[in-house]
N, CA, C and O atoms as a printed pandas DataFrame, in Angstrom:
     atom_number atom_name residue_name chain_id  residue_number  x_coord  y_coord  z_coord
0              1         N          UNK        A               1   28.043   -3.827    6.103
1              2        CA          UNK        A               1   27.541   -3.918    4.749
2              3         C          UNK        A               1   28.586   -3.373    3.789
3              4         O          UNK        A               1   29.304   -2.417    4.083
4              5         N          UNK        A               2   28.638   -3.974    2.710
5              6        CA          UNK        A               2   29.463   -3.433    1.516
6              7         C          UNK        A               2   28.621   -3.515    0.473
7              8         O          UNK        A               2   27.506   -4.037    0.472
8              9         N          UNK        A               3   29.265   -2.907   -0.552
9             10        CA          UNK        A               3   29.163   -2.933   -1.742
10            11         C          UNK        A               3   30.250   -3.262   -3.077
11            12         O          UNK        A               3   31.428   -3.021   -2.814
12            13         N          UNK        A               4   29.969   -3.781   -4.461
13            14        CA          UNK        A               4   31.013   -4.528   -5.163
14            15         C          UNK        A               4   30.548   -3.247   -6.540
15            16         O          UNK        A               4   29.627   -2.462   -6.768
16            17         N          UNK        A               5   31.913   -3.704   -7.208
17            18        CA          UNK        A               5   32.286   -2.947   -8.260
18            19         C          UNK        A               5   33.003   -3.798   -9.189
19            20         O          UNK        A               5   34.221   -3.887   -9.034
20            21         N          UNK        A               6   32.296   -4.605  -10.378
21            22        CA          UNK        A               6   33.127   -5.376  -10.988
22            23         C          UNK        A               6   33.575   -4.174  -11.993
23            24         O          UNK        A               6   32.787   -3.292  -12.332
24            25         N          UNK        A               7   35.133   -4.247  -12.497
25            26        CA          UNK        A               7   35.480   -3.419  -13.849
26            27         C          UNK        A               7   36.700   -4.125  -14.652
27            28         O          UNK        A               7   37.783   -4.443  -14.160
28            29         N          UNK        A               8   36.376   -4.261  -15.709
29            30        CA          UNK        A               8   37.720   -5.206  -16.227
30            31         C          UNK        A               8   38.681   -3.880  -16.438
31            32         O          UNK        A               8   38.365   -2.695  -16.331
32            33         N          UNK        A               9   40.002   -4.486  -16.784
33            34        CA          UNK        A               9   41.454   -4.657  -16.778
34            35         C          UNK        A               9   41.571   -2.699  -17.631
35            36         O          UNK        A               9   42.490   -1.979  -17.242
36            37         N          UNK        A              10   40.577   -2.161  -18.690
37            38        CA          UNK        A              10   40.858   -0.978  -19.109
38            39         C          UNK        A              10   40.430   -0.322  -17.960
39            40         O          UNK        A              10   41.281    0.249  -17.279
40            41         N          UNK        A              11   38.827   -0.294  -17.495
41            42        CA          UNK        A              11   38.181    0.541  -16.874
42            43         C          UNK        A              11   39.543    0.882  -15.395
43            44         O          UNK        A              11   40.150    1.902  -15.070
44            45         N          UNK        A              12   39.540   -0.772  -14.762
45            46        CA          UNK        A              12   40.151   -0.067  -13.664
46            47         C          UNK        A              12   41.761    0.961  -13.857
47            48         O          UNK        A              12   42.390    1.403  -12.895
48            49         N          UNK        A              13   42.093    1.127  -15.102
49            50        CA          UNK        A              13   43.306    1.509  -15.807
50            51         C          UNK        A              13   43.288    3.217  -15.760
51            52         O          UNK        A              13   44.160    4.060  -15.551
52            53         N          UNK        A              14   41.271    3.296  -16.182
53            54        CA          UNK        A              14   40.711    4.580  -15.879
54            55         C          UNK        A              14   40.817    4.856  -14.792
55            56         O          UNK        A              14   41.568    5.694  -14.292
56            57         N          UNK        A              15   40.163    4.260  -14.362
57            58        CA          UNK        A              15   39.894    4.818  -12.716
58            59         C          UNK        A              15   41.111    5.236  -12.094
59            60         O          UNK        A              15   41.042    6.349  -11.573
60            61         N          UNK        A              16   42.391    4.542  -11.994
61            62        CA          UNK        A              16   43.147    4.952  -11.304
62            63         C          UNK        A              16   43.967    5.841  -11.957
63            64         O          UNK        A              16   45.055    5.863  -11.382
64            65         N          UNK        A              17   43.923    6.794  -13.168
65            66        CA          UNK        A              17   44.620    7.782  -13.848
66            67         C          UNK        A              17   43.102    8.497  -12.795
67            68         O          UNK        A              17   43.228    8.795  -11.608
68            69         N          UNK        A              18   41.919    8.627  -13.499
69            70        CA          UNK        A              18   41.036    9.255  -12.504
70            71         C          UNK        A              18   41.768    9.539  -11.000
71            72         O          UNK        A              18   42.418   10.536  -10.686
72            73         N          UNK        A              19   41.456    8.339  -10.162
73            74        CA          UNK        A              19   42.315    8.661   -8.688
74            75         C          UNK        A              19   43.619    9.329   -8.407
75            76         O          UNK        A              19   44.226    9.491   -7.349
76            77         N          UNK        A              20   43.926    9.723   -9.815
77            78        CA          UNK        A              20   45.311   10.910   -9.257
78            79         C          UNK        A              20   45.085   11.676   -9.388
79            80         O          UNK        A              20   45.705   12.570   -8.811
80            81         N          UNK        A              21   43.613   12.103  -10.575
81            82        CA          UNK        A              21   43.572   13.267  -10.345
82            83         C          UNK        A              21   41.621   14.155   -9.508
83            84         O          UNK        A              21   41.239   15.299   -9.757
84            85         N          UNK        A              22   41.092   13.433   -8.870
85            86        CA          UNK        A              22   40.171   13.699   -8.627
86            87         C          UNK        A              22   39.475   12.850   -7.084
87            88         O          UNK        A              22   39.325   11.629   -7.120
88            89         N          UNK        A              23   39.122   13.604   -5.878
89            90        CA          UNK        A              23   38.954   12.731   -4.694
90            91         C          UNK        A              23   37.888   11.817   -5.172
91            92         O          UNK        A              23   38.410   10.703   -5.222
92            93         N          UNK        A              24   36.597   11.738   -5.563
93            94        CA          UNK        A              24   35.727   10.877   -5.212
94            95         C          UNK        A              24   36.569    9.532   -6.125
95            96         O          UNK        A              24   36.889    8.600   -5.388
96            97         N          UNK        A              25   36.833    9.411   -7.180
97            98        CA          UNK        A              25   37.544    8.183   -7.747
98            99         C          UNK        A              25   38.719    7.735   -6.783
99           100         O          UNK        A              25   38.717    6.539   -6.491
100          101         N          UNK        A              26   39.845    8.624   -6.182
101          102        CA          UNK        A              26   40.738    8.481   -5.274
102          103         C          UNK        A              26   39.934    7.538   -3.890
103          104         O          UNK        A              26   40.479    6.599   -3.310
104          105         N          UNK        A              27   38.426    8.120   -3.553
105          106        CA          UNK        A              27   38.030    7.115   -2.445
106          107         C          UNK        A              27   37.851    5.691   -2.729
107          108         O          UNK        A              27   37.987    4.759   -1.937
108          109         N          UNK        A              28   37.535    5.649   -3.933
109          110        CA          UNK        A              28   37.302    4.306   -4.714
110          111         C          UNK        A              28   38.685    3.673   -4.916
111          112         O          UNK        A              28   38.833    2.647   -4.252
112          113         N          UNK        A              29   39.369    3.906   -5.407
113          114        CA          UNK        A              29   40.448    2.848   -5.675
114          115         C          UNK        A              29   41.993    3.347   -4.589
115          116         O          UNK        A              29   42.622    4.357   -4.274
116          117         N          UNK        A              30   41.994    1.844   -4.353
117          118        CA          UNK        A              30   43.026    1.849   -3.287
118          119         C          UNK        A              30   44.187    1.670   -4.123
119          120         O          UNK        A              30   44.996    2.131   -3.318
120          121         N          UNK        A              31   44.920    1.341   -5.161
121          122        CA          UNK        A              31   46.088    2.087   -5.250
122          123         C          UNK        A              31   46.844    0.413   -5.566
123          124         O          UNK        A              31   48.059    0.216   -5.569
124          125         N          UNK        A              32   45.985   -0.452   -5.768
125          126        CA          UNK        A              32   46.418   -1.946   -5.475
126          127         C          UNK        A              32   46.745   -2.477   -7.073
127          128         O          UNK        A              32   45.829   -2.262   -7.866
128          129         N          UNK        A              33   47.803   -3.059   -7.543
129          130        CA          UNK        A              33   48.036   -3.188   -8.889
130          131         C          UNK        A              33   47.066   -4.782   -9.218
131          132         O          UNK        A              33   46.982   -5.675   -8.374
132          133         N          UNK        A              34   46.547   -4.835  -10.318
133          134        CA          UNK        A              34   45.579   -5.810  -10.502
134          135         C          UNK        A              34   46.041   -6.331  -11.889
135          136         O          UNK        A              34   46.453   -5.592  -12.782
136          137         N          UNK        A              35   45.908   -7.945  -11.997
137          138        CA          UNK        A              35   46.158   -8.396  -13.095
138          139         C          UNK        A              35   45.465   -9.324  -13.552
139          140         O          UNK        A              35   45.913   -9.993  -14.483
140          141         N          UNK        A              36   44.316   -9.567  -13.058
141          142        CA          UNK        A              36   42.860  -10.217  -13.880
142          143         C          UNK        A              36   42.576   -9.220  -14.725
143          144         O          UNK        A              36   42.800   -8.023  -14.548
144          145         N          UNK        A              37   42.015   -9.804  -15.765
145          146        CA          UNK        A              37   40.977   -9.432  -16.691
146          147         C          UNK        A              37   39.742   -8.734  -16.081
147          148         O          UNK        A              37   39.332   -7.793  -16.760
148          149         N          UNK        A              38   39.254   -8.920  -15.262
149          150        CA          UNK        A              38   38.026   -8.624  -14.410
150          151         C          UNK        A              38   38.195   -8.591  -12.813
151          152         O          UNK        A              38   38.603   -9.577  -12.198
152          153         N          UNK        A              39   37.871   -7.453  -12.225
153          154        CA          UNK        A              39   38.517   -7.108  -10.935
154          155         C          UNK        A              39   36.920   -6.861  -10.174
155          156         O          UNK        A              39   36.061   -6.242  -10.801
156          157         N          UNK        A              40   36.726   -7.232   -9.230
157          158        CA          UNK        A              40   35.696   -6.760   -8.419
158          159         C          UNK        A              40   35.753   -6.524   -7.191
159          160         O          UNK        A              40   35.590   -7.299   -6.248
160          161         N          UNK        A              41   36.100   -4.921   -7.206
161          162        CA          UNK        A              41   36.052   -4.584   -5.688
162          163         C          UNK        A              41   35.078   -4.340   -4.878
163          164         O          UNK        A              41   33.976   -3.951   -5.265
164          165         N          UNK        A              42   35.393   -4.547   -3.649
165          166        CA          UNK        A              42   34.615   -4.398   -2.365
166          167         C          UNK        A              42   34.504   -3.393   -1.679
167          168         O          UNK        A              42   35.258   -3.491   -0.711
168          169         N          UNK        A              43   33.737   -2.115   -1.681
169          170        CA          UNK        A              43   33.629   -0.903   -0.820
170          171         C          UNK        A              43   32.643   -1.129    0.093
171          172         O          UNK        A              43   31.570   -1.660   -0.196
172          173         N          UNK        A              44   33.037   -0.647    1.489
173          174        CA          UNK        A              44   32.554   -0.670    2.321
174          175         C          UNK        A              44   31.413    0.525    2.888
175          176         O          UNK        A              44   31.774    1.664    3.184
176          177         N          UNK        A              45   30.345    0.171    2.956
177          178        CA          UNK        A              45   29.101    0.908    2.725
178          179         C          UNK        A              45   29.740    2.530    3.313
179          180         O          UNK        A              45   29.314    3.536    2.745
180          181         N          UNK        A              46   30.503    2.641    4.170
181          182        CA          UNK        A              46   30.445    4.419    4.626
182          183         C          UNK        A              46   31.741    4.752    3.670
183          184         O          UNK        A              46   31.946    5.966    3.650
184          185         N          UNK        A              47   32.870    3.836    2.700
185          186        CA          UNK        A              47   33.149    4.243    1.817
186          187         C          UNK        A              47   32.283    5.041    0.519
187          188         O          UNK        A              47   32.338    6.177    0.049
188          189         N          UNK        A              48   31.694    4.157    0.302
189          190        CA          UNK        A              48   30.433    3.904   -0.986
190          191         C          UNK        A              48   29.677    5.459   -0.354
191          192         O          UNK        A              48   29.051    6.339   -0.945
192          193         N          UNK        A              49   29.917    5.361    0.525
193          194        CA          UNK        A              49   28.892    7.340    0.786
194          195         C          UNK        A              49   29.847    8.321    1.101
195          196         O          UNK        A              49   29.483    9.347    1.676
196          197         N          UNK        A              50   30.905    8.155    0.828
197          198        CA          UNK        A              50   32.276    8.700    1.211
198          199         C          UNK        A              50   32.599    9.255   -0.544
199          200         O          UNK        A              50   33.030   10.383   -0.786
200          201         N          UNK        A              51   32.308    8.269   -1.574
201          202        CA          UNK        A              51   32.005    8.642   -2.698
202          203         C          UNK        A              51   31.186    9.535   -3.181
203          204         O          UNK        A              51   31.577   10.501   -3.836
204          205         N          UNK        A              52   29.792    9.262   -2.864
205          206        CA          UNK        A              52   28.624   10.000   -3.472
206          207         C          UNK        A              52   28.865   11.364   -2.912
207          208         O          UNK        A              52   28.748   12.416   -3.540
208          209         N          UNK        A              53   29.204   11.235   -1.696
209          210        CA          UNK        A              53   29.406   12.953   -1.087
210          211         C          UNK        A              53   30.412   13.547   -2.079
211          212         O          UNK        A              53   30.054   14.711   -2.260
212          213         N          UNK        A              54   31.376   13.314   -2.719
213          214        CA          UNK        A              54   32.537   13.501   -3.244
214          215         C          UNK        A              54   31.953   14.469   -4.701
215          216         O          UNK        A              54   32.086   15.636   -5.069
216          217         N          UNK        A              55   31.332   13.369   -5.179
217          218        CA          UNK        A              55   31.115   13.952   -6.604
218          219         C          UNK        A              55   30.698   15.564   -6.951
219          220         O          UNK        A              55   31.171   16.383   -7.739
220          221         N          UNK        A              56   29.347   15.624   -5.773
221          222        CA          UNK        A              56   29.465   17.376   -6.516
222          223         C          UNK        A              56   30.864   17.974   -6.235
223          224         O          UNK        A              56   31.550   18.487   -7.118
224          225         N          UNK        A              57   31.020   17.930   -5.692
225          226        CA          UNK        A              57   32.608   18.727   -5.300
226          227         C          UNK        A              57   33.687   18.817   -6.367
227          228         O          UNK        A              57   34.285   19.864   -6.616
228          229         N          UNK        A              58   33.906   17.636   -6.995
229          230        CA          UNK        A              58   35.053   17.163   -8.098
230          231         C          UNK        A              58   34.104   17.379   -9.609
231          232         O          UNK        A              58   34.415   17.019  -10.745
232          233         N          UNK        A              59   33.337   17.821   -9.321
233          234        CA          UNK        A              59   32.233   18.203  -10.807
234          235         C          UNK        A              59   31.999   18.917  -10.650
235          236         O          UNK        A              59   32.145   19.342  -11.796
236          237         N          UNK        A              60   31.433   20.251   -9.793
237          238        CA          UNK        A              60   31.036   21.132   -9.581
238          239         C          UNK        A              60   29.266   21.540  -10.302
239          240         O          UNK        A              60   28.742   22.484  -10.893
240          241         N          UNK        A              61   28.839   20.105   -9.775
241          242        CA          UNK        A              61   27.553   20.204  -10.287
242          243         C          UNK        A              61   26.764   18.842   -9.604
243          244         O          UNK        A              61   26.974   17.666   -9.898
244          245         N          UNK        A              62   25.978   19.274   -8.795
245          246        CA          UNK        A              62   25.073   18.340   -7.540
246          247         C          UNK        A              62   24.357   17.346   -7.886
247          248         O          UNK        A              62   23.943   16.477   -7.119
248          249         N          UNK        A              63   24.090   17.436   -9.533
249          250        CA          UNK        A              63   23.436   16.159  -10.098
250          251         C          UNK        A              63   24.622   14.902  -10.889
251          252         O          UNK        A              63   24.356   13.857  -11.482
252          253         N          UNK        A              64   25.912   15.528  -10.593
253          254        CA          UNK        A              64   26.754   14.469  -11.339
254          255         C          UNK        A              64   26.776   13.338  -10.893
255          256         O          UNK        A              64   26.449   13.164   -9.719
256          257         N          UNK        A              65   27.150   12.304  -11.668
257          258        CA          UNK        A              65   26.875   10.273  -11.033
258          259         C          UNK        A              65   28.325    9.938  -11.439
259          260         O          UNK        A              65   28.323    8.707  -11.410
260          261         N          UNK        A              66   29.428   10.290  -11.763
261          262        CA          UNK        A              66   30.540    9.874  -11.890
262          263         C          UNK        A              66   31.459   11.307  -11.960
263          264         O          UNK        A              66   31.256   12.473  -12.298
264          265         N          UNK        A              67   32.556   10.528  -11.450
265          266        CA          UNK        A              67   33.797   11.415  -11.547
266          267         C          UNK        A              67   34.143   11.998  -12.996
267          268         O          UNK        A              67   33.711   11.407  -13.986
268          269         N          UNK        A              68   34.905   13.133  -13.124
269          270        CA          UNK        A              68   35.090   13.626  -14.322
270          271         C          UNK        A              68   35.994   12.890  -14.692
271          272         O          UNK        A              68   36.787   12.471  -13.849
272          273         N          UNK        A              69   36.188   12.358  -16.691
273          274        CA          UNK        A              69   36.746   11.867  -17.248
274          275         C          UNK        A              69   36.555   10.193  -17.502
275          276         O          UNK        A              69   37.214    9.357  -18.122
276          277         N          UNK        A              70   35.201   10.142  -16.630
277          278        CA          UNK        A              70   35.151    8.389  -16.458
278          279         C          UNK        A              70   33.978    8.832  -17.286
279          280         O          UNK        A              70   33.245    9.816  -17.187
280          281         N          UNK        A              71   34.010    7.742  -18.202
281          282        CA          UNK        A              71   33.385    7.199  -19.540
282          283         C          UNK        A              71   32.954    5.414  -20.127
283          284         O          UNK        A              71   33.337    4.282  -19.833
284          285         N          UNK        A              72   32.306    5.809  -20.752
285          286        CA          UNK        A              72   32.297    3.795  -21.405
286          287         C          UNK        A              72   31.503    3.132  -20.178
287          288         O          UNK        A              72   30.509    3.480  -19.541
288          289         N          UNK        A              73   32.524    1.825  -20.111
289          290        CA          UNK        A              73   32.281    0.903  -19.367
290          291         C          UNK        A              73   32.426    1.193  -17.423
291          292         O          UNK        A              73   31.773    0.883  -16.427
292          293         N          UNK        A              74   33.659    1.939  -17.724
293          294        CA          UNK        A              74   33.695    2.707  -16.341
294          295         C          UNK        A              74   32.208    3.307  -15.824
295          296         O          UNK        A              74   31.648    2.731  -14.891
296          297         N          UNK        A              75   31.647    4.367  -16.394
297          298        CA          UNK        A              75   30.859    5.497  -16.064
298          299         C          UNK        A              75   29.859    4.290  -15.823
299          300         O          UNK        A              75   29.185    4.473  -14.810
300          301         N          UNK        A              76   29.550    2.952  -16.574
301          302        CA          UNK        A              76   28.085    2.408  -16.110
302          303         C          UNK        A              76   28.158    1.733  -15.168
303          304         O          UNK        A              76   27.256    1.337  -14.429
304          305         N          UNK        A              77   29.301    1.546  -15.131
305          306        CA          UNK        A              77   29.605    0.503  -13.777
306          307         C          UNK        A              77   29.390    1.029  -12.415
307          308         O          UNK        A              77   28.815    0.602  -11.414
308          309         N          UNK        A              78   30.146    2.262  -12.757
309          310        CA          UNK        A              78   29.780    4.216  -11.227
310          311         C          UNK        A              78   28.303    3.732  -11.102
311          312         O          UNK        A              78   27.719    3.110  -10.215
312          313         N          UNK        A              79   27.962    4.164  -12.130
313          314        CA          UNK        A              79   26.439    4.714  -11.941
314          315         C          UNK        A              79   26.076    3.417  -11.619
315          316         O          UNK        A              79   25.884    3.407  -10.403
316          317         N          UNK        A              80   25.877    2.269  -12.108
317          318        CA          UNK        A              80   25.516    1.404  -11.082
318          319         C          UNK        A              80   25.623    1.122   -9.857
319          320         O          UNK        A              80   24.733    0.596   -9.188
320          321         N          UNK        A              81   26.899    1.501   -9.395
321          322        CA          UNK        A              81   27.364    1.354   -7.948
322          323         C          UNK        A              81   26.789    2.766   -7.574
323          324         O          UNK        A              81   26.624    2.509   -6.381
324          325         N          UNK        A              82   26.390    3.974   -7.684
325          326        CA          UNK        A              82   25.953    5.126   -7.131
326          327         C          UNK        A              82   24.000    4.380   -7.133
327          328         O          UNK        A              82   22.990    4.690   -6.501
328          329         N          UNK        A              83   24.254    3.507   -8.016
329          330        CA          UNK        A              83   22.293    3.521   -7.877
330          331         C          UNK        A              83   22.396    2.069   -6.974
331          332         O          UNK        A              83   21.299    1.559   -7.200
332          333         N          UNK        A              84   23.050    1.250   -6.179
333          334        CA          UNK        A              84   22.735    0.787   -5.610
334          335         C          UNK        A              84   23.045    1.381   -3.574
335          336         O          UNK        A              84   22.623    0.872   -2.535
336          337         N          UNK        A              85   23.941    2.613   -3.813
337          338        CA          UNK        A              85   23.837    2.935   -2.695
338          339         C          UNK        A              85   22.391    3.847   -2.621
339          340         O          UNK        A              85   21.583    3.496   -1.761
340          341         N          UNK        A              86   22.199    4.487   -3.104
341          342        CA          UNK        A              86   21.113    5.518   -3.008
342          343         C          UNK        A              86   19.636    5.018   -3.062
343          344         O          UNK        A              86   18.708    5.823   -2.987
């Protein structure tokens, strides 16, 4: 089983300044340079919980739904992908 993450061309721009500096975004993005407008990745379900475990840790607070510094379009897209694993 997997799970998808569509984010256009800013968000994933976030995310991966995020992934240098924080693990649960780092589990999320592999590091792959993208040049669509709209990117939709594929995490693989014990990734996708490889995430959620992540977050209190990199927030330091057990109710957080996104990595610190992710905002906008990013943060709804998380939280969508955190509310379809859970």
């Amino acid at each position: 089983m997997s799970y998808t993450i569509s984010l256009d061309r800013d968000a994933l721009a976030t995310l991966a300044w995020i992934a240098d500096r924080y693990t649960s975004a780092e589990i999320l993005f592999d590091g792959s340079d993208y040049d669509a407008e709209t990117e939709t990745l594929t995490v693989p379900e014990h990734v996708a919980w490889e995430y959620a475990a992540a977050l209190p840790e990199d927030n330091g607070n057990p109710n957080q739904s996104v990595p610190p510094c992710a905002g906008g379009p990013l943060a709804e897209a998380l939280i969508s992908f955190l509310d379809s694993i859970v």
